[in-house]
Structures are given as structure tokens and as C-alpha cells.
N, C-alpha and C positions, 0 to 999 in steps of 0.2 A: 049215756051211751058212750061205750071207749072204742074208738080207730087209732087202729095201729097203721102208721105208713112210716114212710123214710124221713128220715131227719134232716132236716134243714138248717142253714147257718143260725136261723132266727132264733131257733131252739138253744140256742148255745147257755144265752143266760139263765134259761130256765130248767134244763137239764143238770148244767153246775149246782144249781142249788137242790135238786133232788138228789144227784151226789154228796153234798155234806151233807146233810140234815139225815141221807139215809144213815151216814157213817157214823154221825153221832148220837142217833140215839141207838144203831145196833150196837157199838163198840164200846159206849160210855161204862169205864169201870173195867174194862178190856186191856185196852188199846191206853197208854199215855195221857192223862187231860192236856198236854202241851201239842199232842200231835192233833188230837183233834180241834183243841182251841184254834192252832195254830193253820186249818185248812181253811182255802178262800174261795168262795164260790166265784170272786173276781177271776185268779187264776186259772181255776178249774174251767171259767167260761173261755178261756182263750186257748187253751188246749183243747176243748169239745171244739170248739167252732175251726181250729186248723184240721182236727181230726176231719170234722164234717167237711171242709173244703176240699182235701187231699183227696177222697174219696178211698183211702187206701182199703179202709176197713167197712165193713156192714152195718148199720148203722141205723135203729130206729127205736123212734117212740111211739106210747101210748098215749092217747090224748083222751080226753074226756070233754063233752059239749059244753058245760058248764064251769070244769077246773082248769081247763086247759090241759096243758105238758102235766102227765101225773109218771111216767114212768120212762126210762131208755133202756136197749139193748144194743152189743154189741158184738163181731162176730168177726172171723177171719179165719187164716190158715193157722194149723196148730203152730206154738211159736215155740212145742219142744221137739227138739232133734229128737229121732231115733224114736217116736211114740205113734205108736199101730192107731191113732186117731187122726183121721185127714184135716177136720176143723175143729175150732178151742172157739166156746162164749168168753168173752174179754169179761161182759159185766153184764148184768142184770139188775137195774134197782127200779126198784117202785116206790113211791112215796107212802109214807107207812098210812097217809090217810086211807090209802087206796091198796093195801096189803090186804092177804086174803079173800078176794073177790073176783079173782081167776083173770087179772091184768099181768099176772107175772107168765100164767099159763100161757097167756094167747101169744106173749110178747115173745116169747122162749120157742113156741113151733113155730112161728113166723121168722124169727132168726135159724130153724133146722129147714127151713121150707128153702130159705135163701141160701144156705151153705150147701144144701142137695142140691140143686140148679145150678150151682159154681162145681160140681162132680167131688164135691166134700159129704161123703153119705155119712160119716161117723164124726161125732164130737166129744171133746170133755170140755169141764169147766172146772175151775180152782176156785175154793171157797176156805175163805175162813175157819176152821174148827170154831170158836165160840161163837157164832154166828148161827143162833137158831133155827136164822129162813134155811138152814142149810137142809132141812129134811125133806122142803120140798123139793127138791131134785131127785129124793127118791118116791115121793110120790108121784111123781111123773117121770118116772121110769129109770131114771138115774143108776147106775152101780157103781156103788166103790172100787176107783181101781189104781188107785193111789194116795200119797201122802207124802210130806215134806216140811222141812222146816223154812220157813222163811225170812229174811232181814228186811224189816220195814221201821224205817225210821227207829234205826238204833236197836228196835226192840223182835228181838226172836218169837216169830207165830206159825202155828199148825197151821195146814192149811191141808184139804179132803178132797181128792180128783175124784169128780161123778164122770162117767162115763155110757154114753149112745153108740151102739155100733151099728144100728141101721135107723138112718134118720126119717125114711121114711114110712119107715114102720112106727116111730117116736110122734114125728108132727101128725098122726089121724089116732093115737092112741087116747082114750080117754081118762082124763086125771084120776087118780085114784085115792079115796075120800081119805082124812088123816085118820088115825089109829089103826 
């Protein structure tokens, strides 16, 4: 059974490492083997756990009664100027044990549930182009409504804006099966 609720500092260690582990085996072959070697769930847990403290940002996981922390999400005010979306998903990962089994679903309307309540009805999210999970954003309603190059660690990557313009018509939508 997965609950989803708010994140707590304690999360911090165990969320960090569902961020590398997610990045390395989506990006391996992508992405630099130095930049991903190079990622530390040490680090990544002291930036999640300031995050969780500041409270600035939206901030939850999915847990599971038996695995624990299998997934985070996060959420705030869009952080690009001049863009017709009131709020932006920071991140989305699941733990790829736990991919495909509708944890990313629950975890993603529950961050649109929380940005509609803050008077953020629409959002995007910025995803990777090589990144496969990328399709399910439009399985669950997503539209392409931009693109960009990006600088990350030395190295230039696409990246695909999905796009919600009523979120509360998003969070009661039912996923829509792939192919």
C-alpha cells in the first residue's frame, strides 16, 4: 500500500538516494559517466533536508508499508518569467523499483491538488528529452508546450515543457493507458 503525504527532514537520506539511483540508471549512456559517477546521495541529502526545512517549496513523498520512501515530488511557483503557467513540478522521481505502478500518478495529482489550493490552477514541468519516463506526462494529460537547450554540468541537453492549464480538471482526470 503507497501514501503519499508531506515530507519530512527524516526523508532527507532516503529521498537523496532515490534521486541518484533514479539519474543513473535513466541517464547512463546520456548524461557524462563523470557527472553521474560523480553525484552524492550524501550531498543531495543536505540540500533535500534544507529544502524540507525552509518549507519554501511543496514537497512530498510516496511511501510504501513495506519499502519505505519509494518516491518524491516537488512543486512551487513557476520559476520562468513571463510564462502563462502559475506553477512548475520541480521533480518527479520514483524509484524504478516502484515505476509504472501508478506511484508517479498519485504523486504528481497530489502535487496539482496542492498548487490549486496555493491559487496555482496551471502548471508545467521540464523534463529531459532522453528520458523515457518523459511520455508519461502525456499520458496523464500533459501538452507539449515548449523546449530548450540546457547547460548542465558542462554538457548541452533538450529538455520538453509538458504543460496543465486547469489543474483541477488534471488532479480527477483518469490516467490514460500507454500506446
Amino acid at each position: 500500500m503507497i501514501t503519499i503525504r508531506k515530507a519530512a527532514e527524516t526523508d532527507a537520506q532516503r529521498v537523496a538516494e532515490i534521486y541518484v539511483e533514479t539519474w543513473r540508471t535513466t541517464y547512463a549512456g546520456t548524461l557524462p559517466d563523470r557527472v553521474l559517477v560523480g553525484m552524492s546521495s550524501e550531498r543531495q541529502a543536505i540540500s533535500w533536508a534544507r529544502a524540507i526545512r525552509h518549507g519554501g517549496e511543496i514537497i512530498y513523498v510516496a511511501e510504501d508499508a513495506t519499502a519505505g520512501v519509494v518516491a518524491v515530488g516537488s512543486a512551487g511557483a513557476n520559476r520562468t518569467r513571463n510564462s502563462h503557467f502559475a506553477g512548475e513540478v520541480y521533480t518527479l522521481y520514483v524509484h524504478p523499483d516502484f515505476q509504472n505502478q501508478g506511484v508517479g500518478h498519485r504523486l504528481l495529482t497530489r502535487l496539482f491538488e496542492e498548487l490549486a489550493a496555493r491559487g496555482m490552477n496551471s502548471a508545467v514541468i521540464w523534463v529531459l528529452a532522453p528520458n523515457p519516463s518523459r511520455f508519461f506526462y502525456e499520458r496523464v494529460g500533459g501538452r507539449r508546450v515548449g523546449d530548450r537547450d540546457e547547460e548542465l554540468w558542462g554538457t548541452t541537453v533538450r529538455e520538453i515543457a509538458y504543460g496543465w492549464t486547469d489543474l483541477s480538471a488534471a488532479s480527477t482526470a483518469p490516467r490514460r493507458p500507454p500506446g
